[in-house]
PLY file of the C-alpha trace (Angstrom):
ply
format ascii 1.0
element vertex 313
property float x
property float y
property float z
element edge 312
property int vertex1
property int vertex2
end_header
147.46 107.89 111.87
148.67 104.45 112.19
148.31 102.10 109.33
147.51 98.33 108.71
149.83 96.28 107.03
147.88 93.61 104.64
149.97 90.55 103.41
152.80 91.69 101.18
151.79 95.26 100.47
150.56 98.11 102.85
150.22 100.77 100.47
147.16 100.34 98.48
146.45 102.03 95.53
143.40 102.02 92.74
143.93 103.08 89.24
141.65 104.91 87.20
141.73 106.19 83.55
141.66 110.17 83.36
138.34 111.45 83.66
136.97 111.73 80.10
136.31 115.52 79.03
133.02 116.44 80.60
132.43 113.79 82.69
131.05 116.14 85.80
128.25 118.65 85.79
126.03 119.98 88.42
123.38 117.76 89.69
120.89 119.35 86.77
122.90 118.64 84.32
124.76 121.82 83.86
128.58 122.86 83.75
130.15 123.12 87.24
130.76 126.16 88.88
132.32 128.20 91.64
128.74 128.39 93.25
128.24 124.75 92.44
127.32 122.46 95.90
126.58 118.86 94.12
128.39 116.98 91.36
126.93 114.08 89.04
129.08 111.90 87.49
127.77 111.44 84.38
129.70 107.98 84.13
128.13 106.20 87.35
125.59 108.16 87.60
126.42 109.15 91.26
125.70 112.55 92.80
128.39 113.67 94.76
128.58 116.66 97.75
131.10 119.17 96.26
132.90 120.18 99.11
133.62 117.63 102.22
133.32 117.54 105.41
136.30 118.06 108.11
138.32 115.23 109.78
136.54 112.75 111.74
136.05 109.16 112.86
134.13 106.96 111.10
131.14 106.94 113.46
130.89 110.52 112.96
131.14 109.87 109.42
128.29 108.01 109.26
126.07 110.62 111.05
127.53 113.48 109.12
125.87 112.29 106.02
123.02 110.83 106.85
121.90 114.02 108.68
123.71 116.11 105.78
121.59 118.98 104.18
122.40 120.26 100.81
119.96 123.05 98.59
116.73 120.88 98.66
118.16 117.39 99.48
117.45 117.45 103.22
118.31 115.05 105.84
118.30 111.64 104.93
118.95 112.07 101.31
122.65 111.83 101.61
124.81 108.60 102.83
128.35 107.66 103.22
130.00 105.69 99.85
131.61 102.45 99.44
134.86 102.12 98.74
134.26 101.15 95.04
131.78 103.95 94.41
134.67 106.26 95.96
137.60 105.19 94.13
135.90 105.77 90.90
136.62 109.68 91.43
140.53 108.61 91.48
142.02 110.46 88.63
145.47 109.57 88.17
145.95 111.61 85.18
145.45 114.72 87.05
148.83 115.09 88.94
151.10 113.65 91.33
149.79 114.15 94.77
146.42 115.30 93.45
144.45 112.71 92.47
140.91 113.84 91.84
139.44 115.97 88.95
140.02 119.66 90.41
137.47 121.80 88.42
134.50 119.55 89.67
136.39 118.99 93.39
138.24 122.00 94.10
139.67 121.91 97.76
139.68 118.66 98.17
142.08 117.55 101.25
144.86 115.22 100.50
146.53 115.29 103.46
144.51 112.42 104.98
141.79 109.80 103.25
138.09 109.85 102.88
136.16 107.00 104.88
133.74 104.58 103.27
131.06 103.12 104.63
132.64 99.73 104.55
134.23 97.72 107.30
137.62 95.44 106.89
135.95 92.15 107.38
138.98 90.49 108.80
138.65 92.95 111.67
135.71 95.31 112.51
138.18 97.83 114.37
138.99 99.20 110.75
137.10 100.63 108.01
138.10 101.29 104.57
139.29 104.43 102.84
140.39 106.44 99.67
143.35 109.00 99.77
143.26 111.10 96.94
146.58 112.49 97.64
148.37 109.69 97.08
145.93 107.28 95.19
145.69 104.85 98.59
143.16 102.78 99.33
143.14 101.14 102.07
141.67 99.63 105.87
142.10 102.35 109.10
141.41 102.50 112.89
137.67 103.47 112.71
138.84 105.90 115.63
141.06 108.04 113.20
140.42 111.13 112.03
139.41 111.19 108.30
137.79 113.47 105.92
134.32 112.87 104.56
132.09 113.12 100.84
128.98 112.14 100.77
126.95 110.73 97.94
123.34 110.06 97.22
121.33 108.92 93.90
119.39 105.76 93.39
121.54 102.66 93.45
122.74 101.15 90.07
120.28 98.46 88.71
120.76 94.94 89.56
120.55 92.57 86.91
118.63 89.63 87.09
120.36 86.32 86.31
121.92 85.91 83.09
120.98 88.93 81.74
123.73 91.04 80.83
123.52 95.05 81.16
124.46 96.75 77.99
126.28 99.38 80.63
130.00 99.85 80.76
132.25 98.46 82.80
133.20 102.09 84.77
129.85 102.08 85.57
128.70 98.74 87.04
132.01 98.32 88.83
130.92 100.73 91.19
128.12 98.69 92.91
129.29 95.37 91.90
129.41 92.33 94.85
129.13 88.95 94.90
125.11 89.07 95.78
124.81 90.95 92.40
127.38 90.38 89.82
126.15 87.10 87.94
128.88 83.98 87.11
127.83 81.61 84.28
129.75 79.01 81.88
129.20 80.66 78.90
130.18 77.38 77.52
128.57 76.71 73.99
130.16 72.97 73.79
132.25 70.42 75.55
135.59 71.95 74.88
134.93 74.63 76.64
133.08 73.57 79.74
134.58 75.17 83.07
137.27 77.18 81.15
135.82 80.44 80.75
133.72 82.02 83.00
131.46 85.12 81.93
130.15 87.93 84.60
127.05 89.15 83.62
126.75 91.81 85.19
129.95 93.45 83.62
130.03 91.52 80.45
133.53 90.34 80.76
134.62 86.67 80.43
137.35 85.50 82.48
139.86 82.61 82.31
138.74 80.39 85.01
142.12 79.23 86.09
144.81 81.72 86.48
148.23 80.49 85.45
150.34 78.00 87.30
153.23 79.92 87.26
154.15 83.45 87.81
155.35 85.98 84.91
157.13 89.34 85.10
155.91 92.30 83.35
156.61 93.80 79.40
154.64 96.22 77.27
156.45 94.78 74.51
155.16 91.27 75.43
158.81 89.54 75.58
158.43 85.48 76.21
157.94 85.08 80.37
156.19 88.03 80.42
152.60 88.42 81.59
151.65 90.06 78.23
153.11 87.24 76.40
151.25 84.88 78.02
147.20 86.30 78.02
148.11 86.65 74.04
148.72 83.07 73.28
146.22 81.82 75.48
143.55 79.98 73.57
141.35 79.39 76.61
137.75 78.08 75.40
139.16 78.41 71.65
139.19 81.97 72.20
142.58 84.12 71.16
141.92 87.25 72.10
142.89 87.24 75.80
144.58 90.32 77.24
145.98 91.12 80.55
142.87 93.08 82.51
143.39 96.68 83.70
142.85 97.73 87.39
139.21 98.08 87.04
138.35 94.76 85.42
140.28 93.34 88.23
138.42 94.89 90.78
135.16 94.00 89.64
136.22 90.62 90.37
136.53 91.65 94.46
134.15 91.51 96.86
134.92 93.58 99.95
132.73 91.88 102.06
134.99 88.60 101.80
138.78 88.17 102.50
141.21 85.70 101.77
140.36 85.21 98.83
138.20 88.38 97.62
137.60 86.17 94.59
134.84 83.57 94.65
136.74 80.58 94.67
133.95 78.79 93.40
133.80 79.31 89.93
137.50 81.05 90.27
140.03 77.92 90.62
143.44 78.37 91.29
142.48 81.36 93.12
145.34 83.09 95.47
148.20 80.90 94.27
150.58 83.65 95.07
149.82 87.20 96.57
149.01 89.11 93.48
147.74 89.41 89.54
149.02 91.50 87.07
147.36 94.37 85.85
147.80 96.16 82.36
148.63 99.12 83.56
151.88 100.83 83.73
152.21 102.77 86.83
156.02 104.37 85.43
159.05 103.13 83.92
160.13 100.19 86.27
156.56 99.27 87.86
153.44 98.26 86.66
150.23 98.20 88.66
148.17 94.82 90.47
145.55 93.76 92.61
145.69 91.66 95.67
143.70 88.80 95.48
143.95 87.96 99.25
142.82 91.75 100.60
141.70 93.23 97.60
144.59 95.86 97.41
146.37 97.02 94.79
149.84 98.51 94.84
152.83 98.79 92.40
155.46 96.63 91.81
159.10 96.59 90.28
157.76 94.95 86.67
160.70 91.94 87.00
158.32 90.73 90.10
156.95 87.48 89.09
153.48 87.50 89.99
150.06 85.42 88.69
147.89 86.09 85.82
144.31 86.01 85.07
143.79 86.93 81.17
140.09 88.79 80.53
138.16 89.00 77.03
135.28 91.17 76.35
0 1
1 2
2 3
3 4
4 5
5 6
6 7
7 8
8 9
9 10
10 11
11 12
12 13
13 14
14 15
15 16
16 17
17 18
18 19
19 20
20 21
21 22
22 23
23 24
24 25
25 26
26 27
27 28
28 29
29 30
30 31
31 32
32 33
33 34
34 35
35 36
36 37
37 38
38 39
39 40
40 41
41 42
42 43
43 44
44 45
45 46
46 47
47 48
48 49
49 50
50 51
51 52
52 53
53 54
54 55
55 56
56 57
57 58
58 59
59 60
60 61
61 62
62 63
63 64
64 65
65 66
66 67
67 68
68 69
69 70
70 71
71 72
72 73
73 74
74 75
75 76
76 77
77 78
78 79
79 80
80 81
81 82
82 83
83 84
84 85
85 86
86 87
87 88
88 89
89 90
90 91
91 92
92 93
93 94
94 95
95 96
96 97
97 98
98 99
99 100
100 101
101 102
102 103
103 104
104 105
105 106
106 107
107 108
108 109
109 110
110 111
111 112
112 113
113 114
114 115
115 116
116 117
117 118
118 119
119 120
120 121
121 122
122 123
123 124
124 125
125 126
126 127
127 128
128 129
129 130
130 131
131 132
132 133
133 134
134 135
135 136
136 137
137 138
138 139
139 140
140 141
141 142
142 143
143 144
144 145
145 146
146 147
147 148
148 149
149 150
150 151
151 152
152 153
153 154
154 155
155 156
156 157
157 158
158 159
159 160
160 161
161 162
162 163
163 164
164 165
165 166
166 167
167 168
168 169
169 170
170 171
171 172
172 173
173 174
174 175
175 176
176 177
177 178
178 179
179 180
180 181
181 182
182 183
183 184
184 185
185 186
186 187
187 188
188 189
189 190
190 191
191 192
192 193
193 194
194 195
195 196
196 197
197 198
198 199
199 200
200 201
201 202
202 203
203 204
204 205
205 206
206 207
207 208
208 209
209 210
210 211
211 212
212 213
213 214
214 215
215 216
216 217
217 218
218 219
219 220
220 221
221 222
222 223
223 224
224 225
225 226
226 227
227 228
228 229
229 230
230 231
231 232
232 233
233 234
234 235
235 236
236 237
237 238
238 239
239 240
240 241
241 242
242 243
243 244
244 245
245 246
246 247
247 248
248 249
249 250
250 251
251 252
252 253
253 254
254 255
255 256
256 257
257 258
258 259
259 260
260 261
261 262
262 263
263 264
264 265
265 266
266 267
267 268
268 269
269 270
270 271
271 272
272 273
273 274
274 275
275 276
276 277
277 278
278 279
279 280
280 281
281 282
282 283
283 284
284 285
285 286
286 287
287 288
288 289
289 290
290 291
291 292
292 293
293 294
294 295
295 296
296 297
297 298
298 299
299 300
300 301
301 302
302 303
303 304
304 305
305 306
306 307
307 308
308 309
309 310
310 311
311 312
């Protein structure tokens, strides 16, 4: 299985909080058991095949579930994820080398990734996937063999413009691109006009200009650090700006553009360097961040200097 090297960083990995206590039951509603065949996430609202299918291309993939046939969801009913609606089942909090929530996916394979239904735009020859072994996500030959989950359930509302969704984040993330998330100035006077941008669809408000320098890394917020900067930012007049975790970041790509992933248009200073910071710690000498070129995210060594993009809610 050969892999495609992306910028600075070839490993790609998404971060996601532990799955809260509860989050999965049957597709009724009920607890999950060994005779269980479909899981609902009760935090996206996705219904999930249980078990998955064996190693294939991504053609295959493709045909696998939309002719897929579980209990009384019949052919048709079932259809390949995208790489965001995947990567919400990565549970890093599980354990190393396992990352997905066992009781509800028992079984699962982690000796090679699961395919999405999405394409690397850069180059149609690869498609992108989630390895919950390792927490990888990232673009493969379409002609490699990969394991399969399907999903099916309606698709998360769209909002119309400028109407936020009293949702959270975890769950709009999951469907959120550039033809649906929402960008306004949620400016309220001159000062701050084109400072702050607000997503709509997530409810977040973003610095619009990441910072013209790069900054290590610190929990404990040290001067030069990434911390230290987002908490004496007063953006907009606002300051209460924090660094943004892996998810908040990624609801700012759109994997259906490349270099940048980040509209650019409301986004300045996009891309500056290869990478932002994210807020979370991924052990005792790295920290976690997102690509903003490929939409990636990887560790790195915390003294890295690297950009910044502070978030508010």
């Amino acid at each position: 299985m050969k892999k495609i090297m992306i910028g600075l960083m070839s490993l790609v990995t998404v971060v996601y909080a532990s799955a809260p206590a509860g989050r999965y039951t049957d597709e009724k509603g009920s607890q999950v058991t060994t005779v269980s065949t479909q899981i609902k996430d009760t935090v996206t609202g996705l219904i999930w095949q249980k078990g998955s299918g064996s190693a294939m291309n991504w053609n295959q993939a493709w045909n696998y579930c939309n002719t897929l046939a579980i209990s009384s969801q019949g052919s048709g009913s079932w259809r390949l994820p995208g790489v965001k609606e995947l990567s919400t089942l990565m549970d890093v909090g599980v354990s190393a080398g396992s990352e997905v929530d066992r009781t509800a996916f028992p079984n699962t394979p982690t000796d090679s990734p699961f395919w999405s239904f999405e394409s690397y735009q850069p180059n149609a020859g690869f498609a992108w996937t989630v390895n919950f072994g390792t927490g990888e996500v990232t673009p493969l030959y379409v002609s490699a063999s990969n394991y399969v989950r399907c999903v099916r359930s309606p698709t998360l509302a769209t909002p119309a413009a400028s109407v936020p969704l009293p949702v959270p984040v975890s769950k709009q993330l999951a469907n959120w691109k550039a033809s649906t998330g929402v960008y306004d100035d949620p400016a309220v006077s001159g000062s701050r006009f084109s400072t702050v941008v607000a997503d709509s669809y997530t409810g977040l408000q973003w610095e619009a200009q990441s910072s013209s320098i790069t900054y290590t890394w610190d929990p404990a917020g040290s001067i030069g650090s990434a911390q230290y900067y987002c908490s004496h930012q007063r953006t907009g007049g606002y300051n209460d700006w924090r660094l943004p975790t892996v998810e908040e970041l990624l609801t700012l790509v759109d994997y259906s553009h490349v270099q940048p992933v980040v509209d650019g248009s409301f986004f300045s200073n996009t891309c500056s360097g290869s990478s932002y910071w994210s807020a979370i710690s991924g052990g005792a000498s790295v920290a976690w961040a997102v690509g903003c070129l490929g939409g990636w995210s990887s560790t790195a060594n915390i003294n890295t200097q690297l950009d910044v993009r502070c978030v508010r809610n």
